[in-house]
N, C-alpha and C positions, 0 to 999 in steps of 0.2 A: 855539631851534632844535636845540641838544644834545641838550637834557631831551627832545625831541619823539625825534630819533634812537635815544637811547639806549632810549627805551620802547617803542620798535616796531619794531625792529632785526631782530627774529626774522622778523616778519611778512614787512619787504621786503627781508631776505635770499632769503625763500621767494619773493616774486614775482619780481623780478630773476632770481632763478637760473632758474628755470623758463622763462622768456625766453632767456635765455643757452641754452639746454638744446635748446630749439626752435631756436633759429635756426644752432646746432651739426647739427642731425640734418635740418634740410629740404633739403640739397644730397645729402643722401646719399638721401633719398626721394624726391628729383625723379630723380635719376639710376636710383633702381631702377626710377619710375614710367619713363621712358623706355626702359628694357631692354627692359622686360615688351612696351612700346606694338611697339619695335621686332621683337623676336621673334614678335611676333601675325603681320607682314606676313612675315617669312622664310621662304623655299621649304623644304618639307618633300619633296615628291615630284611627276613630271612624267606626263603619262598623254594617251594621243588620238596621234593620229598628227603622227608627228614630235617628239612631245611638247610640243605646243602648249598646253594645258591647265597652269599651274600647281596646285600645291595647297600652303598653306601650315600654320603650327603651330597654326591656329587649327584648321585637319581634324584635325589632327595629335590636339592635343588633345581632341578633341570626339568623336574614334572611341575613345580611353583610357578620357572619362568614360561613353559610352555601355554601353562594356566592363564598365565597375566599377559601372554602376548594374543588370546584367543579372546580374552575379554574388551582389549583394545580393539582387535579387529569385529568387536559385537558378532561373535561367531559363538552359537551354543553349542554343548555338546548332546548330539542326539539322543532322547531318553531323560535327560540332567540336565535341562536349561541351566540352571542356578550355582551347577555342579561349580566347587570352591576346596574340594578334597585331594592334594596331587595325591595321597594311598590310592582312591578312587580311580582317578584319569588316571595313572600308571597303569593301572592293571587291565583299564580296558585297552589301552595303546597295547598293552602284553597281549591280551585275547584278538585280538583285531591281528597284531602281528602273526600269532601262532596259525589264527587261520590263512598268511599268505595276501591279505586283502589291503595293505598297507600301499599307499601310492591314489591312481583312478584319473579319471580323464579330467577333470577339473584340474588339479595339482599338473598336469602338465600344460594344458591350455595357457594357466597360468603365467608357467615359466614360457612361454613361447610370445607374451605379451610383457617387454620390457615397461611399456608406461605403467598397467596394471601395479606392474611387481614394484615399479619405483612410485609409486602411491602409496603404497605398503609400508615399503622402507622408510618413505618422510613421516608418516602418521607413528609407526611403532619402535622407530630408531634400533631394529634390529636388523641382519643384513639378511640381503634374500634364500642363501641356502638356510639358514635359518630358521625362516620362515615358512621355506616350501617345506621341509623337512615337518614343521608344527602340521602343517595344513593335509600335509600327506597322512598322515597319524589318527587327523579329526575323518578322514574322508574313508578310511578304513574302517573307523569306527564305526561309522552314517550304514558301510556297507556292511558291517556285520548284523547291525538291528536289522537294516533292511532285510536282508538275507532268513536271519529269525524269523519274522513278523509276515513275510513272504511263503516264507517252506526255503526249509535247506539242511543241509548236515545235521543242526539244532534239532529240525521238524521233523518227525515220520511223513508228515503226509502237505501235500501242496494244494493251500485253497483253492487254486485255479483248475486243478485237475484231480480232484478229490473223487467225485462221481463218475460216474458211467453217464451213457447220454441219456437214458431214458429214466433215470433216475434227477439225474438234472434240469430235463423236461418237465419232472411233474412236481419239483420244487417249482420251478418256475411260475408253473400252471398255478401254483398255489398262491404265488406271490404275488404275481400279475393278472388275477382275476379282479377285475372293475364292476363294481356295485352301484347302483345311484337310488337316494333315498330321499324320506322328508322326515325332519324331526321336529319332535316337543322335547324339550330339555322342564322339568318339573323338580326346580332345586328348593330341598327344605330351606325353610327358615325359623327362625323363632318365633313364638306368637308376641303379637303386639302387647298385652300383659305378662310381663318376665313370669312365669309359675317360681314356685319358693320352692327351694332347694335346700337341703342342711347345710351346716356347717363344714361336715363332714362328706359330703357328696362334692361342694365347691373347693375342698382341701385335696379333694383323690386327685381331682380333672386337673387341678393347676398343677398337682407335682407331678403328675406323670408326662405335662408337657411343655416344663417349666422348662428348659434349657433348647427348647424349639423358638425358632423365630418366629412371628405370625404367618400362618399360612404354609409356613414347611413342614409342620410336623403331620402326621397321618391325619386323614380326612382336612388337612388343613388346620390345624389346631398349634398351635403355639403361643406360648407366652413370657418369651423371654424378652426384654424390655429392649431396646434398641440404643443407641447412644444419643442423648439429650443432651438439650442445652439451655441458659437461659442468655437472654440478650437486651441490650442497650444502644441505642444508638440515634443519631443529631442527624437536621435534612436541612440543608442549603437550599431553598429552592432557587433553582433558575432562573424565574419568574419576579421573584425579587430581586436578586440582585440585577436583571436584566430593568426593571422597574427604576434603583439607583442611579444607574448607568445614564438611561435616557433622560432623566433629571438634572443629568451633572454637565458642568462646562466642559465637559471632553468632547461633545457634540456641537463645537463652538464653530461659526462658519467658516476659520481659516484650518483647523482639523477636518472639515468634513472635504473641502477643495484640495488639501495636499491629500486626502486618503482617495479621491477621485483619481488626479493625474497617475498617484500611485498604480491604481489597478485598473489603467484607460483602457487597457486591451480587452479585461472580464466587464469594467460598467460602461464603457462609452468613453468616446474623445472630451472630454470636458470644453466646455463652450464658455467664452469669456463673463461674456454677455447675458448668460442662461444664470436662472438659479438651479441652487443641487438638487436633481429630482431623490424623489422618494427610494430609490433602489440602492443609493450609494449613502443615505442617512440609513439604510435598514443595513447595510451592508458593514458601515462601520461600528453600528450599535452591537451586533451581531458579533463580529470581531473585539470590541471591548468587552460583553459581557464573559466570551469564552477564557480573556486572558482574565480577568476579578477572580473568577470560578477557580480557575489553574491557580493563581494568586493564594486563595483561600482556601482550597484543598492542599497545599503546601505549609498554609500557614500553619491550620489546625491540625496539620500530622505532627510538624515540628514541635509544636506547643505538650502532644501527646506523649512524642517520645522523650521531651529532655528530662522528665524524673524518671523514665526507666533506663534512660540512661547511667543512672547510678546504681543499676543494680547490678548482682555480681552475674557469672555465668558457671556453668554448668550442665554437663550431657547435652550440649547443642540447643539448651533454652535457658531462659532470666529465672533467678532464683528470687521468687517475693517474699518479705516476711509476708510475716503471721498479718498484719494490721495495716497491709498493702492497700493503697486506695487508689492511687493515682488518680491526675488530673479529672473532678468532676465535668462530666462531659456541659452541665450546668454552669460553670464556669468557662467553661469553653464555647458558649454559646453565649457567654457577655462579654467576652474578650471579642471573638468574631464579629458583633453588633458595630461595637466602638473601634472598630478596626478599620472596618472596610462599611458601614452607616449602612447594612443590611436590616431586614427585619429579623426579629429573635428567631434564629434558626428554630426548629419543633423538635421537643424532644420525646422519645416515645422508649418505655421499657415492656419488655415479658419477661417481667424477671417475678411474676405471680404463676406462671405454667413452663410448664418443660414443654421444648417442641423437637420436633422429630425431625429426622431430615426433610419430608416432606412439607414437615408444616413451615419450612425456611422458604422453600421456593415462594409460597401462598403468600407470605407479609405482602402487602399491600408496597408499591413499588420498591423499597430498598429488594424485593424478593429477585427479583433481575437485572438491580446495579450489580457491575462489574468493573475487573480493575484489570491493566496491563502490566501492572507491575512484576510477574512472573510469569513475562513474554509474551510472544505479536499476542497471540490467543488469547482474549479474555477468559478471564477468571473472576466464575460468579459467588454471592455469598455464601450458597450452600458448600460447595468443595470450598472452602476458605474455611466453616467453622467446622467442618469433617476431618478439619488436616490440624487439628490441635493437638498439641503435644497427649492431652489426656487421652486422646481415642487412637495411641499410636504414634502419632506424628506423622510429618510428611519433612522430608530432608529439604525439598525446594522451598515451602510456604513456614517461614518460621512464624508459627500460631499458639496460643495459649492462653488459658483463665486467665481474669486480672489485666492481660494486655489489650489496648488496644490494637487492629487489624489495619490495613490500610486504606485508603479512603476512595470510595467508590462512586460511581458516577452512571447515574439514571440514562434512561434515554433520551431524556427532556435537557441533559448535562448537569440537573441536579446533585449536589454533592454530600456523601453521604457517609458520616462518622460510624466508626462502631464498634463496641467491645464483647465479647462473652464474657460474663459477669459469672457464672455456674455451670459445671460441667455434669452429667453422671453416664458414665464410660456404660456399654451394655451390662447387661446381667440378669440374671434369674430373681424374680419377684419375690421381694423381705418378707410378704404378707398379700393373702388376699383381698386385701383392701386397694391393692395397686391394681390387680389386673381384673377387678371381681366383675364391673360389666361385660367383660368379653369371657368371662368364665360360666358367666351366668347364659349369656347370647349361644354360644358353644353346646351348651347343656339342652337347651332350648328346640337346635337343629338336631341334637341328638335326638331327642322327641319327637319331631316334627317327622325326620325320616324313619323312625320304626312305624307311626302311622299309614308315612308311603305306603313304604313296604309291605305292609299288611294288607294296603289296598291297589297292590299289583295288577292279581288278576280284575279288580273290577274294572282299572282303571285299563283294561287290555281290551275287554269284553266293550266298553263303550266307546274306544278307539274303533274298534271295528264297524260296530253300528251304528255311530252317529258322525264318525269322521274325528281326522286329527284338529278342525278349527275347533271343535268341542272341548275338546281336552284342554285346550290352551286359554278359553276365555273361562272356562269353571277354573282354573290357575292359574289364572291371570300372568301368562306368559303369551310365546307368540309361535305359530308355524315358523321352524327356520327355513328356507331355500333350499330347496333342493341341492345335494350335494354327491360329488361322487369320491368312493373310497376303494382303498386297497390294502393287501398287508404290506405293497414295499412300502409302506409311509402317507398315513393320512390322520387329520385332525377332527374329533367330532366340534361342530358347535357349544361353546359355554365350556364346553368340559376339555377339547385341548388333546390332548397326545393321550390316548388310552388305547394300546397295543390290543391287550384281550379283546374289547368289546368291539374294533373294530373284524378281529379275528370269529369274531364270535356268528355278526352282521356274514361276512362276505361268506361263512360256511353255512350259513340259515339258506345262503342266496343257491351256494353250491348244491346242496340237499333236494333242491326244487325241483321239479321235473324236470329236464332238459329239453323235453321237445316241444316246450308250452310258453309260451312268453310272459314276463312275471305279471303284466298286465291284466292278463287273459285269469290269473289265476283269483280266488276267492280271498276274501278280505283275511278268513285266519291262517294262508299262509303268506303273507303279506304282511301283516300287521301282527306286531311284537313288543313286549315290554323287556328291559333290559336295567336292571339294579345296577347302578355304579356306586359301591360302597364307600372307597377311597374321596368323591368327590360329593355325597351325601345326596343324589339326585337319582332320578328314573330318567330314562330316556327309552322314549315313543318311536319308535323306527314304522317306515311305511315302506318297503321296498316298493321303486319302480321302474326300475332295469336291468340287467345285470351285461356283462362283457367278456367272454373269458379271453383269454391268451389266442389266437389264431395261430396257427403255422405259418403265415407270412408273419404275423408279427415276430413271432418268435427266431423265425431263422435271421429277418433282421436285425435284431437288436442282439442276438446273439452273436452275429458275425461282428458288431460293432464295440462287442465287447461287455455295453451296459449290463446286460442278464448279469454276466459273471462277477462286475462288480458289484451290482445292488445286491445280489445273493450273498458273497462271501465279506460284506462292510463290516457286519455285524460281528465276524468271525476274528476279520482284521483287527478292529478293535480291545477284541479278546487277548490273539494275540502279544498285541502292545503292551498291554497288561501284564501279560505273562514275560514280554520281554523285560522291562520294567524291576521285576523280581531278579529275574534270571541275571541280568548283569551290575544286579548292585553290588556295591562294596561286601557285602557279606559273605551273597552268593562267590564272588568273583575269587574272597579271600581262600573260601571253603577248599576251590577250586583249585586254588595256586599252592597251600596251603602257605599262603603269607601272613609274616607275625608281625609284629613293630618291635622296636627295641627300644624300652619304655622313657630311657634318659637322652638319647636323641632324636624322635618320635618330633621333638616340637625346632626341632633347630632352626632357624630361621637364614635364610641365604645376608649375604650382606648387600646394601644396598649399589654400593661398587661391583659386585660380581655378578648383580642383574641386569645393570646396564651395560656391562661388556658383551657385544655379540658374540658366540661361538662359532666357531666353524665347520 
């Protein structure tokens, strides 16, 4: 009985224990099996009048997984790109249902295309009734905005058939009347000696449009500061190292004859007898400068990163102390020397001015090295120091003060080191001394156009009688080209999208005689001045055509449909807007009168029971 023990001891240690082992671990698996069971039935959220309607974790969960398998599929929800709320997506999958509109011809096309549907199932590992069932859900939804934003049940009234016809005709009429003119654009500017302004005149203008970007705020006026940086960075030239290259015995004549037969097919059959012409010494030199480059642009990254290598991490960037320095790039430009027998790479800092995104592109070549290091696409310095952790971050480009970035590469294959050394994220200006010349320049135009403007009429009066070249060399601006405008959509010169003044033109035009050709008519109804306050200019208009709507035109483009779109875009978009409201979470809850129930409100599905497909 020993001898039997002792010979298989190992064995029924192993089954015993594993016994042991199990019936250690089934009380603790029955008990999570009963959590789970329990939490499926737990109130999540109450809805219907009175709150009659329970809903439990099992909605709860089943609106997450739906969520998560629609982001897989990069399927947004219409209205709610972004939408990440299952309260939300429930209630519109609810609204969508209630209307009947659940299902729609894509969702079955679908299922009627088995490769589609099993494309689906390998990408999102859930099974295809599943699936259809999610997409059926989102397609109801697509068709209830639609449905809103169109005219339906929601709408009293249907943009497409809102008017009568002759009511519809003379929008039209209004829309599609074509003008053609010539302009002076006469924009203030400041005078060449700044005038002196208080203290207190330069303190009003800056706060009132201190949180405006430049150029966004009224008349243009902003002075909230943009996101700054300062920068450092080392230049490999090319040129040098291509210089090294062709000095060194790598260019030796039994490398340049094996780099010959190598590539006989792109330089030629190599000839015994011949020596190596000029195309296959340019060719191999060419090929070794580009691998030194690669070489050295590998080097100096590596050299870059092994002290940040030591630093800790945190929120998806390197945490620096206080007295962080890292690798002098000056140092890295004596090691690169004696490495590879370059000349002293050039070092260049702006770490005296902050620059602006703009002023990144402008650096003199590093401004359009680029790197492939996050994908085919190059990626140039400016989105590299824009995607710093201080201005935001960017999840793809891990960027930030104190680190170096990755190492770039000119057009010339120059290679080119570089850190942001200082960051200052945007913000509203500390003091008028940050923004005071453009407070001052601002103040300036202010001036300049109350002057205009005062001199409107004169400046209408000598448009008329001496012509618009007059106007333009006394203001040293220029005749623009003739241009022709409407209200469905036209642009003035210099000034861009201005709705009113083009409204203002085509009804000057409309007002005219009708049976006189604008031509024919006298220079004062013709010539006109016109204030644009918002853009601090006058603009000189000279009508000389005008086009209205025709009845062929009109019956054609109406039968094509265009009338009724260009007409009702403006309305649609309104619409959107309103739908937008209409079915947010709020709106939606008001609706349902759905509550949360505040201790299971955050449950979380388990990671097991989101990967199991339903049925």
């Amino acid at each position: 009985m020993f001898k039997f023990l002792r010979k298989y001891n190992k064995y029924i240690l192993a089954v015993f224990g594993t016994i042991l082992m199990v019936t250690f671990l089934v009380p603790f698996a029955f008990t999570k099996f009963l959590a789970q069971s329990t939490s499926r039935g737990t109130k999540w959220a109450t809805l219907g009048p009175d709150g009659g309607e329970k809903l439990t974790v099992t909605d709860l969960d089943n609106a997450r997984r739906e969520l998560r398998l629609l982001k897989a599929l990069g399927q947004a929800v219409p209205l709610f790109d972004d939408l990440d709320s299952p309260e939300h997506w429930y209630l519109l999958v609810r609204e969508a249902e209630s209307a009947g509109l659940v299902g729609g011809m894509a969702v079955s096309q679908l299922a009627q295309s088995p490769e589609a549907l099993g494309q689906l199932v390998q990408v999102t590992g859930e099974n295809p009734r599943y699936i259809l069932q999610t997409l059926a859900k989102l397609t109801g939804i697509g068709g209830l905005v639609q449905l809103y934003v169109g005219g339906s049940p929601y709408s009293q009234s249907l943009p497409s058939g809102r008017y009568s016809d002759r009511r519809f005709k003379h929008i039209a009429q209004e829309r599609f009347h074509r003008v053609r003119a010539q302009f002076v654009v006469i924009e203030a500017s400041p005078p060449d000696e700044p005038a002196a302004y208080t203290d207190s005149q330069l303190q009003e203008q800056m706060d009132k449009y201190a949180e405006d970007m430049p150029g966004a705020g009224e008349m243009g006026f902003g002075y909230r500061l943009p996101d700054r940086v300062k920068l450092e960075w080392l230049v490999v030239s090319a040129d040098s190292v291509r210089a090294v290259v062709a000095d060194s015995d790598e260019l030796n004549p039994v490398a340049l004859r094996k780099h010959w037969r190598r590539n006989a097919g792109r330089l030629g059959q190599p000839q015994a007898d011949a020596d190596v012409p000029d195309n296959v010494r340019d060719d191999l030199l060419d090929t070794l400068t580009e691998q030194k480059l690669s070489d050295i642009s590998r080097s100096g990254y590596n050299q870059l990163r092994r002290e940040q290598r030591t630093l800790g991490q945190g929120g998806g960037s390197s945490e620096l102390p206080e007295d962080w320095e890292g690798l002098s790039f000056t140092q890295l430009a004596e090691s690169l020397q004696e490495t590879y027998g370059v000349s002293l790479p050039e070092y260049h800092a702006a770490g005296g001015q902050w620059l602006w995104q703009k002023d990144i592109a402008d650096l003199e070549d590093i401004g359009l090295a680029t790197t492939t290091k996050f994908g085919q696409l190059p990626t140039g310095l400016t989105a590299l120091v824009m995607a710093a952790k201080e201005f935001g971050g960017d999840d793809t480009i891990p960027m930030q003060r104190g680190l170096a970035g990755p190492p770039l590469e000119g057009d010339d294959g120059s290679i080119y080191f570089f850190r942001v050394t200082d960051t200052d994220p945007s913000r509203a200006p500390r003091s008028i001394d940050e923004v005071r010349d453009a407070v001052v320049a601002d103040l300036g135009k202010l001036d300049a156009y109350q002057h205009l403007s005062e001199s409107t009429a004169v400046i209408e009066i000598q448009a008329r009688e001496l012509g618009l070249l007059s106007i333009a060399m006394a203001y040293d601006t220029v005749v623009e080209p003739t241009r022709s405008l409407s209200r469905a959509g036209s642009t003035l010169p210099k000034i861009g999208q201005q709705e009113q003044a083009v409204e203002l033109i085509v009804e000057h035009a409309r007002s005219l005689p009708a049976n006189t050709a604008i031509d024919e008519l006298a220079e004062e109804h013709r010539t006109f001045v016109l204030p644009i306050d918002d853009r601090l200019a006058l603009l000189v208009v000279r009508l000389t055509s005008q086009r209205p709507l025709t009845e062929t035109s009109y019956t054609q483009q109406a039968q094509t449909g265009l009338l009724q779109f260009t007409i009702t875009l403006p309305e649609t978009t309104e619409r959107r807007n309103e739908a937008v409201e209409a079915f947010s979470f709020d709106a939606l809850a008001d609706r349902y009168n759905f509550s949360l129930i505040v201790e299971t409100a955050t449950t979380q599905p388990d990671e097991d029971d989101l990967d199991e497909p339903s049925s």
